[in-house]
mmCIF file of the N, C-alpha and C atoms, coordinates in Angstrom:
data_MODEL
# 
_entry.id   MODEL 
# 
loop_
_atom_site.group_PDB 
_atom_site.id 
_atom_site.type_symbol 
_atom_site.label_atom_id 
_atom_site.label_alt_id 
_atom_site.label_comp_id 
_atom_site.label_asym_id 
_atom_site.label_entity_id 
_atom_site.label_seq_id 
_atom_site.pdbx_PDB_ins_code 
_atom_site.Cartn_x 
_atom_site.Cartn_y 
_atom_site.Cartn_z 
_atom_site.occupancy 
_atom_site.B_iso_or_equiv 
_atom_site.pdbx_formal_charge 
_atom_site.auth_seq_id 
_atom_site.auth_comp_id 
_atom_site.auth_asym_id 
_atom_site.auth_atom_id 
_atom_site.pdbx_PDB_model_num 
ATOM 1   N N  . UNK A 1 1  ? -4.400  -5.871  -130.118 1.00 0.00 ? 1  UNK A N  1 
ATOM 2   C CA . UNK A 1 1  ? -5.733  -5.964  -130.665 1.00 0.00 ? 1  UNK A CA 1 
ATOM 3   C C  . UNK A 1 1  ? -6.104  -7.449  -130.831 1.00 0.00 ? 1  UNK A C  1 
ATOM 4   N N  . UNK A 1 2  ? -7.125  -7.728  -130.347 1.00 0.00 ? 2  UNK A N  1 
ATOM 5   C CA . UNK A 1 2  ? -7.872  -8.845  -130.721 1.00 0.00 ? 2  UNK A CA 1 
ATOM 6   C C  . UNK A 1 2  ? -8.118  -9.162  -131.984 1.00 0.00 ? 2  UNK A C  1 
ATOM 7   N N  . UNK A 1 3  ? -7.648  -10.892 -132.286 1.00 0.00 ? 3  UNK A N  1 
ATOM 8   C CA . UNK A 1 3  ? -8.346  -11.275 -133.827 1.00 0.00 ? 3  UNK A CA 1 
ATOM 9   C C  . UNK A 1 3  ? -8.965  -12.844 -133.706 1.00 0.00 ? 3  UNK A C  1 
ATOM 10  N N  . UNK A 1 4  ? -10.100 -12.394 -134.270 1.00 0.00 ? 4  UNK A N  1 
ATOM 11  C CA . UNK A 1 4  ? -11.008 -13.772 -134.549 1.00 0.00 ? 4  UNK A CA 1 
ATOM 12  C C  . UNK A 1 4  ? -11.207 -13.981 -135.985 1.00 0.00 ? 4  UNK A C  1 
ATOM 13  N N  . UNK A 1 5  ? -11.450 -15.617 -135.639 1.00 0.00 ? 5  UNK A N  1 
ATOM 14  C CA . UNK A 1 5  ? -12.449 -16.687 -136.764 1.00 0.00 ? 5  UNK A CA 1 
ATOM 15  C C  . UNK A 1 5  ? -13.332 -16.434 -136.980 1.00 0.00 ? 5  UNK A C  1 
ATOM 16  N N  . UNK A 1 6  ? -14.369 -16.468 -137.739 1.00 0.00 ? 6  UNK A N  1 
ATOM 17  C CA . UNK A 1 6  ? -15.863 -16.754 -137.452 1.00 0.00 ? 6  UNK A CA 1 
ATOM 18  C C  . UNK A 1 6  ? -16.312 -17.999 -138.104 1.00 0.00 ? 6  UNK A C  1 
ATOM 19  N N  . UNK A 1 7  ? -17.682 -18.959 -137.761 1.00 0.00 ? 7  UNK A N  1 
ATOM 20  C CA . UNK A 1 7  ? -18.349 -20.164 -138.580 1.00 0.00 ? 7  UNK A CA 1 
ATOM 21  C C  . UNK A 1 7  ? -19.535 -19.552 -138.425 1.00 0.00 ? 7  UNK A C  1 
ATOM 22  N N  . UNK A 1 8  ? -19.966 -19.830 -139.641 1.00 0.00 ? 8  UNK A N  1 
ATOM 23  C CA . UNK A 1 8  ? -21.688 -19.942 -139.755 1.00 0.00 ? 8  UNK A CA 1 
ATOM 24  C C  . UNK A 1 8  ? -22.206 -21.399 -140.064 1.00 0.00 ? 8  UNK A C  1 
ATOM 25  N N  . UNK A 1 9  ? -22.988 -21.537 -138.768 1.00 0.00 ? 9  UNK A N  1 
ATOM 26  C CA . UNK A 1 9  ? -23.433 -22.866 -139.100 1.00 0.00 ? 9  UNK A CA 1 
ATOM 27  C C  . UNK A 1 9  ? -24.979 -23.086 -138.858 1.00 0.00 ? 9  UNK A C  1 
ATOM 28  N N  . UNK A 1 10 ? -25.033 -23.990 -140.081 1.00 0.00 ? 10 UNK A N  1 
ATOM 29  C CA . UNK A 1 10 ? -27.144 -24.020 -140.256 1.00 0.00 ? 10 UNK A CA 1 
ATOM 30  C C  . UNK A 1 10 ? -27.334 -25.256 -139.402 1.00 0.00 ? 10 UNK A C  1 
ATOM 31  N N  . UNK A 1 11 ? -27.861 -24.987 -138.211 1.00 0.00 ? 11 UNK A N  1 
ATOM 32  C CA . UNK A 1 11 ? -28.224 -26.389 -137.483 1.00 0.00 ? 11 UNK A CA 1 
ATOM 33  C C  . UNK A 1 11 ? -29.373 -26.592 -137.164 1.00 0.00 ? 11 UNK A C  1 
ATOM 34  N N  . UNK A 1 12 ? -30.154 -27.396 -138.320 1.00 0.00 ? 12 UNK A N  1 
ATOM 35  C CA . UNK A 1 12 ? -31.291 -28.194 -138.502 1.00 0.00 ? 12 UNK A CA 1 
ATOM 36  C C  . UNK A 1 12 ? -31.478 -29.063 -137.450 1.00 0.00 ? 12 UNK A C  1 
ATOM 37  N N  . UNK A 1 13 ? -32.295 -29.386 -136.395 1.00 0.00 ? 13 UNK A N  1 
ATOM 38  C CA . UNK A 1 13 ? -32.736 -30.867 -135.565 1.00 0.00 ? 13 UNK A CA 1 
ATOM 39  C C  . UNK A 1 13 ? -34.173 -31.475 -135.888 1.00 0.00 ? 13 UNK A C  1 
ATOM 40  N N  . UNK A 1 14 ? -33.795 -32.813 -136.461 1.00 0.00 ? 14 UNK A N  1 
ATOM 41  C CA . UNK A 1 14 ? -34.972 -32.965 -137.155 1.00 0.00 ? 14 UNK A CA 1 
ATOM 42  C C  . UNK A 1 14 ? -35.485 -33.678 -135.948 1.00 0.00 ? 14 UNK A C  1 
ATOM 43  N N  . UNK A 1 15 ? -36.488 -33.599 -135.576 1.00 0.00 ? 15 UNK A N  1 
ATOM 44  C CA . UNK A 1 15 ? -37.688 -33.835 -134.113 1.00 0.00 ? 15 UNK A CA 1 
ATOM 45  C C  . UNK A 1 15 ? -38.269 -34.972 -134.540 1.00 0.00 ? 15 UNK A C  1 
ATOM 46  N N  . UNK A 1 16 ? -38.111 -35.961 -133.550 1.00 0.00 ? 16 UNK A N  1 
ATOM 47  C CA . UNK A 1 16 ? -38.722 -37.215 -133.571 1.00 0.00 ? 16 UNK A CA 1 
ATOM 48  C C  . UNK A 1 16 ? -39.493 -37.474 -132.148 1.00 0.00 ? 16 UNK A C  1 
ATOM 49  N N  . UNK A 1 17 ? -40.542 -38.276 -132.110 1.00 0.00 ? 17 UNK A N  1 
ATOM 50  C CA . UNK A 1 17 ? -40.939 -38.785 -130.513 1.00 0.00 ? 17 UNK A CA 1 
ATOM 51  C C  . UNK A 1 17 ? -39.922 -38.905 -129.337 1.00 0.00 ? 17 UNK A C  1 
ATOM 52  N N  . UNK A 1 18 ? -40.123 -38.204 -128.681 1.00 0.00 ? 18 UNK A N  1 
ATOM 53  C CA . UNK A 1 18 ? -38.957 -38.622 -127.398 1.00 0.00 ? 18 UNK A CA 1 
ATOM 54  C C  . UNK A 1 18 ? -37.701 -37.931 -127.584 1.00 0.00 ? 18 UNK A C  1 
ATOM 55  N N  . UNK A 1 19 ? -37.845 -36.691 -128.806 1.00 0.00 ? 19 UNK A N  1 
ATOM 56  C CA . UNK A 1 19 ? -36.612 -36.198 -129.159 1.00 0.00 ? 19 UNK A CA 1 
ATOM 57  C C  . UNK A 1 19 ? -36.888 -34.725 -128.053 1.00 0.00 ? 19 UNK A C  1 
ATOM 58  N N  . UNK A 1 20 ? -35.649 -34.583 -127.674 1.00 0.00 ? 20 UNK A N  1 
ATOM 59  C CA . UNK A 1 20 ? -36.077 -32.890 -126.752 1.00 0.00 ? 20 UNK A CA 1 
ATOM 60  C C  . UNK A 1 20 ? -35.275 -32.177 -127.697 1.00 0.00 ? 20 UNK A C  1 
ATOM 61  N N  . UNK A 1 21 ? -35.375 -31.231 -128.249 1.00 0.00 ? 21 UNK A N  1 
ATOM 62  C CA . UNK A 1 21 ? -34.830 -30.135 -128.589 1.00 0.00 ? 21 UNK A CA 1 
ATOM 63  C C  . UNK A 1 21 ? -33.517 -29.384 -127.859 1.00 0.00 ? 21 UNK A C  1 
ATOM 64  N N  . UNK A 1 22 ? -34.096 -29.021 -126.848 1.00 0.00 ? 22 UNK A N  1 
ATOM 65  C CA . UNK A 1 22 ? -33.118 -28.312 -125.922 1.00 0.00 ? 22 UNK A CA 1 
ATOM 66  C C  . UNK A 1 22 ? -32.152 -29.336 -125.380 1.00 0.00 ? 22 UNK A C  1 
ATOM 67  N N  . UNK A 1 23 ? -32.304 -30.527 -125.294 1.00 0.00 ? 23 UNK A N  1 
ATOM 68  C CA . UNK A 1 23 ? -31.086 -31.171 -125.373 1.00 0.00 ? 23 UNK A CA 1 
ATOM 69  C C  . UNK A 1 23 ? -30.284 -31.586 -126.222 1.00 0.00 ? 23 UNK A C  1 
ATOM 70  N N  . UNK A 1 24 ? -30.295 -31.424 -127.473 1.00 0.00 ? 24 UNK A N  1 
ATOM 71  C CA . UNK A 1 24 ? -30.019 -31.857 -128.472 1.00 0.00 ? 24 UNK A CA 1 
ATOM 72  C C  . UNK A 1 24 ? -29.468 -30.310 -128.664 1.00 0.00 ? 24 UNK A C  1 
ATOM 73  N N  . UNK A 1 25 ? -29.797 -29.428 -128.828 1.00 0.00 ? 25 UNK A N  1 
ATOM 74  C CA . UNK A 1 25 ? -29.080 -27.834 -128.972 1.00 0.00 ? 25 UNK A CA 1 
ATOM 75  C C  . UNK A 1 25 ? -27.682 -27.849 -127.936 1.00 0.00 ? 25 UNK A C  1 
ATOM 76  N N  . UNK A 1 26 ? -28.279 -28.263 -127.083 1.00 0.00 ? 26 UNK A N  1 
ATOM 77  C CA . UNK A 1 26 ? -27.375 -27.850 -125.650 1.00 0.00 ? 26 UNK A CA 1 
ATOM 78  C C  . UNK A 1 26 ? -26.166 -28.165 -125.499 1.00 0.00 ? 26 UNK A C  1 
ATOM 79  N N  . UNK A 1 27 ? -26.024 -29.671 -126.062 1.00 0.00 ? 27 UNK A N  1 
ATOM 80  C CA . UNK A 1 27 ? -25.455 -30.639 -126.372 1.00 0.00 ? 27 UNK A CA 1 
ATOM 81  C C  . UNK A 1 27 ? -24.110 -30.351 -127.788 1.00 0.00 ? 27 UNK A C  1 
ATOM 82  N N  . UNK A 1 28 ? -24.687 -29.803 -128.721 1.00 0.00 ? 28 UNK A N  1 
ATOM 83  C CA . UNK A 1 28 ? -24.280 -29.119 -129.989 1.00 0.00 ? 28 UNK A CA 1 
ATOM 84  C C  . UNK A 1 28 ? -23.450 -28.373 -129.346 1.00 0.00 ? 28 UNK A C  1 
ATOM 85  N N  . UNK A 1 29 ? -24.181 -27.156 -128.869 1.00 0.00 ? 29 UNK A N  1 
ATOM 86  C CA . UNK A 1 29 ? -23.364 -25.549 -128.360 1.00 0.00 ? 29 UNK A CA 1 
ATOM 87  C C  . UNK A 1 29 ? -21.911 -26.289 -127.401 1.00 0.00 ? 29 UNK A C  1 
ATOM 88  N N  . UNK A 1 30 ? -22.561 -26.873 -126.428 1.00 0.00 ? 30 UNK A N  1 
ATOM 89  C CA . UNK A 1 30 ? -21.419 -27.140 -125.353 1.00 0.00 ? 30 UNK A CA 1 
ATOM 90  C C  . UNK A 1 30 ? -20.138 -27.806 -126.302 1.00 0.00 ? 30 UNK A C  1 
ATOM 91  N N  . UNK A 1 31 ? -20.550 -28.910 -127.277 1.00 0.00 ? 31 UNK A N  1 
ATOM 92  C CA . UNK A 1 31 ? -19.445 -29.401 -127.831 1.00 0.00 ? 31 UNK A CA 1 
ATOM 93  C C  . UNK A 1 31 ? -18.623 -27.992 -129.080 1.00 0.00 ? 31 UNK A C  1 
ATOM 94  N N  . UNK A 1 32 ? -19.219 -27.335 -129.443 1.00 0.00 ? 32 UNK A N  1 
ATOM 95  C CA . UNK A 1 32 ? -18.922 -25.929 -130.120 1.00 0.00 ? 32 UNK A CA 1 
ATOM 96  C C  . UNK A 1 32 ? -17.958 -25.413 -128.952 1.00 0.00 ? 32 UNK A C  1 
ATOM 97  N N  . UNK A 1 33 ? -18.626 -24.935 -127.203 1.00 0.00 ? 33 UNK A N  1 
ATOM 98  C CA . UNK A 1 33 ? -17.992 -24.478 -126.581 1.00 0.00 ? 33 UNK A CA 1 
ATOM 99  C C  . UNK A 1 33 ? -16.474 -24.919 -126.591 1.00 0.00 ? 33 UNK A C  1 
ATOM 100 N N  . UNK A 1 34 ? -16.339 -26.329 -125.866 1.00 0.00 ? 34 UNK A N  1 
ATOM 101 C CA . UNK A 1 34 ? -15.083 -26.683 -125.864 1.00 0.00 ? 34 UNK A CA 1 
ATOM 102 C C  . UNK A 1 34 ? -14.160 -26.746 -126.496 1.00 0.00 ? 34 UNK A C  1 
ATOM 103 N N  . UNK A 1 35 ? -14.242 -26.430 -127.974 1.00 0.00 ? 35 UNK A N  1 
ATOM 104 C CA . UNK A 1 35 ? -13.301 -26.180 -129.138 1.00 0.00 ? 35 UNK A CA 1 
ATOM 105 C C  . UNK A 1 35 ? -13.287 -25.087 -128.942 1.00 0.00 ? 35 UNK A C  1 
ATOM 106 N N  . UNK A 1 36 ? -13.593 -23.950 -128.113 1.00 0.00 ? 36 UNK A N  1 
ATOM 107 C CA . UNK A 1 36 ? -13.406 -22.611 -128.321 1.00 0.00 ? 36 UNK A CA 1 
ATOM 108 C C  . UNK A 1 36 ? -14.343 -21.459 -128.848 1.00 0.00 ? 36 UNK A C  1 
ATOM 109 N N  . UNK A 1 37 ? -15.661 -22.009 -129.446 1.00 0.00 ? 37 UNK A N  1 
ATOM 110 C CA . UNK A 1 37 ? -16.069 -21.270 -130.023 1.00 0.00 ? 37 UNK A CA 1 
ATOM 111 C C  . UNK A 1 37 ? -17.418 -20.616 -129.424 1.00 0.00 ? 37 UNK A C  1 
ATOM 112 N N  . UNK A 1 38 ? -17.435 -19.276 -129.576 1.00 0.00 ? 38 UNK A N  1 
ATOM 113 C CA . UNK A 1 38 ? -18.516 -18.384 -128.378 1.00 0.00 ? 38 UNK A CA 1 
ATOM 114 C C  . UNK A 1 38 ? -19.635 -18.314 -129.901 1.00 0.00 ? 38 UNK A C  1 
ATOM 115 N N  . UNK A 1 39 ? -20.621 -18.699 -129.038 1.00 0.00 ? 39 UNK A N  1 
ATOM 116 C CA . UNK A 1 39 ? -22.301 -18.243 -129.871 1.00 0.00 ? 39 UNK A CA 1 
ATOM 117 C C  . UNK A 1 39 ? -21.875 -16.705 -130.009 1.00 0.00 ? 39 UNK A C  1 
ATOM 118 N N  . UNK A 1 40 ? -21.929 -16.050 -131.276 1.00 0.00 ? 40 UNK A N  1 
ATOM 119 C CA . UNK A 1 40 ? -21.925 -14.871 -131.487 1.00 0.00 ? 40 UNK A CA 1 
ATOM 120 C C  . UNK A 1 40 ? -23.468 -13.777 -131.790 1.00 0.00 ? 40 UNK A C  1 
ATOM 121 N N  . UNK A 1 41 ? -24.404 -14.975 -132.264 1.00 0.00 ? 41 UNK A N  1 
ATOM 122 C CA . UNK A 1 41 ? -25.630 -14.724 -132.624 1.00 0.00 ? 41 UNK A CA 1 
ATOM 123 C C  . UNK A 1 41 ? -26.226 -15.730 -133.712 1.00 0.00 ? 41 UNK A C  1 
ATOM 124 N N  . UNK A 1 42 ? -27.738 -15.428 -133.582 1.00 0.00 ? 42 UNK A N  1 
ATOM 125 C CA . UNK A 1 42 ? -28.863 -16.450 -134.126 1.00 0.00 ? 42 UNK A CA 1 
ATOM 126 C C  . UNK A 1 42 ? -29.337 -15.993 -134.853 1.00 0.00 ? 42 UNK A C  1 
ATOM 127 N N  . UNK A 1 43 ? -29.852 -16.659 -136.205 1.00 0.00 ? 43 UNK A N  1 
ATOM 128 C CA . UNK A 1 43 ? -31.148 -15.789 -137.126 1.00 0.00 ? 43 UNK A CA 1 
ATOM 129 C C  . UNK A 1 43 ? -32.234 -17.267 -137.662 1.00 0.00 ? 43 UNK A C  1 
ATOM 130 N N  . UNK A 1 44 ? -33.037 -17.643 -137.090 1.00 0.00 ? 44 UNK A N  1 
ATOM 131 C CA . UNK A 1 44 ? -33.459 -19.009 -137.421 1.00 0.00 ? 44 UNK A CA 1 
ATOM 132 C C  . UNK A 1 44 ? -32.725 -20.209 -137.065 1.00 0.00 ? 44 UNK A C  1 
ATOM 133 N N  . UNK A 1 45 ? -32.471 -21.035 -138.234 1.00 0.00 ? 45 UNK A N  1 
ATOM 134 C CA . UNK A 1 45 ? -30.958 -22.270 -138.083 1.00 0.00 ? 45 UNK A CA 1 
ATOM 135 C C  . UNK A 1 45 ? -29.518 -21.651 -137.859 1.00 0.00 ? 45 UNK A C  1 
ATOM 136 N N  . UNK A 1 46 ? -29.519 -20.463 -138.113 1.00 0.00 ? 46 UNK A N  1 
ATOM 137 C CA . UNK A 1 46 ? -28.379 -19.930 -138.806 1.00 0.00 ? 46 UNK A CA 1 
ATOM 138 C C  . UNK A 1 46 ? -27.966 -19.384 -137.717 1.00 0.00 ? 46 UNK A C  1 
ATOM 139 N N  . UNK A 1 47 ? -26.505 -20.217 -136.956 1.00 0.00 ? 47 UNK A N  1 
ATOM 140 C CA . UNK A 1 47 ? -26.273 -19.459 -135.896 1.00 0.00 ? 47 UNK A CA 1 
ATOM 141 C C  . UNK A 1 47 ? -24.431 -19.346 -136.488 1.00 0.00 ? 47 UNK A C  1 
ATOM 142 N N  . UNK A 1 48 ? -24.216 -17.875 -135.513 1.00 0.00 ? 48 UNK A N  1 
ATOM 143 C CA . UNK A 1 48 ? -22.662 -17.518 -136.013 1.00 0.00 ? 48 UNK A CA 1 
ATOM 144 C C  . UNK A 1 48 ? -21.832 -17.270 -134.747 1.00 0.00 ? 48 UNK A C  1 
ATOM 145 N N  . UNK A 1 49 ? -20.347 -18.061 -134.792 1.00 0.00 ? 49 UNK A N  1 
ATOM 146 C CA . UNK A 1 49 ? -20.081 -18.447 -133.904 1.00 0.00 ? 49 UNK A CA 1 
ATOM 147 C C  . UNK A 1 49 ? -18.573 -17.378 -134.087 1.00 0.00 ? 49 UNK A C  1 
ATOM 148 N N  . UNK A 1 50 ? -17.922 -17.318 -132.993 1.00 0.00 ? 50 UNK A N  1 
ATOM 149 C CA . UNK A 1 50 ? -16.454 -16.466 -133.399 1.00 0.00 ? 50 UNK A CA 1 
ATOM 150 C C  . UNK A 1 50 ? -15.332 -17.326 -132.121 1.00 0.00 ? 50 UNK A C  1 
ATOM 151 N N  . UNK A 1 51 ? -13.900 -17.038 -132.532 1.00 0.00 ? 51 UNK A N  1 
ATOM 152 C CA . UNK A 1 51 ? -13.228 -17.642 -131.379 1.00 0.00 ? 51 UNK A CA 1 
ATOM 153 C C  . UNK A 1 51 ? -11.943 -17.083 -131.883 1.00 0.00 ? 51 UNK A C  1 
ATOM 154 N N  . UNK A 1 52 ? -11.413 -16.469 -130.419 1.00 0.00 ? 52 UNK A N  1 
ATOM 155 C CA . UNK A 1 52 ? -10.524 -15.800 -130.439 1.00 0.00 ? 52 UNK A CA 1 
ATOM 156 C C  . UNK A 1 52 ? -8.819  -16.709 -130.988 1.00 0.00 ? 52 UNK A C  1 
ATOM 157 N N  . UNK A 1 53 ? -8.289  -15.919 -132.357 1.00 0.00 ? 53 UNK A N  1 
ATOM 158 C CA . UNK A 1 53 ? -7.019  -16.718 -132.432 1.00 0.00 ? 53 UNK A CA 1 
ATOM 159 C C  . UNK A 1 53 ? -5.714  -15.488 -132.318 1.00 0.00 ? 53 UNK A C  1 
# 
């Protein structure tokens, strides 16, 4: 049987001129990815992440 972690994490990007969003998310997730951890789901800021240990 499978067992996971989970994080909940509130990730605010505060938007400035010349700021992109979607790179700045993308950027976040991918560095999340490489530690292992799969987007599990979103509710606003509030995204919850799980990774298999």
């Amino acid at each position: 049987m499978k067992r996971y972690e989970y994080m909940v994490e509130n990730i605010q990007i505060q938007l400035r001129n010349g700021t992109n969003f979607e790179d700045i998310i993308t950027e976040k997730l991918n560095t999340l990815g490489r530690e292992g951890w799969e987007l599990a789901g979103v509710n606003g800021t509030v995204y919850y992440f799980k990774r298999e240990i």
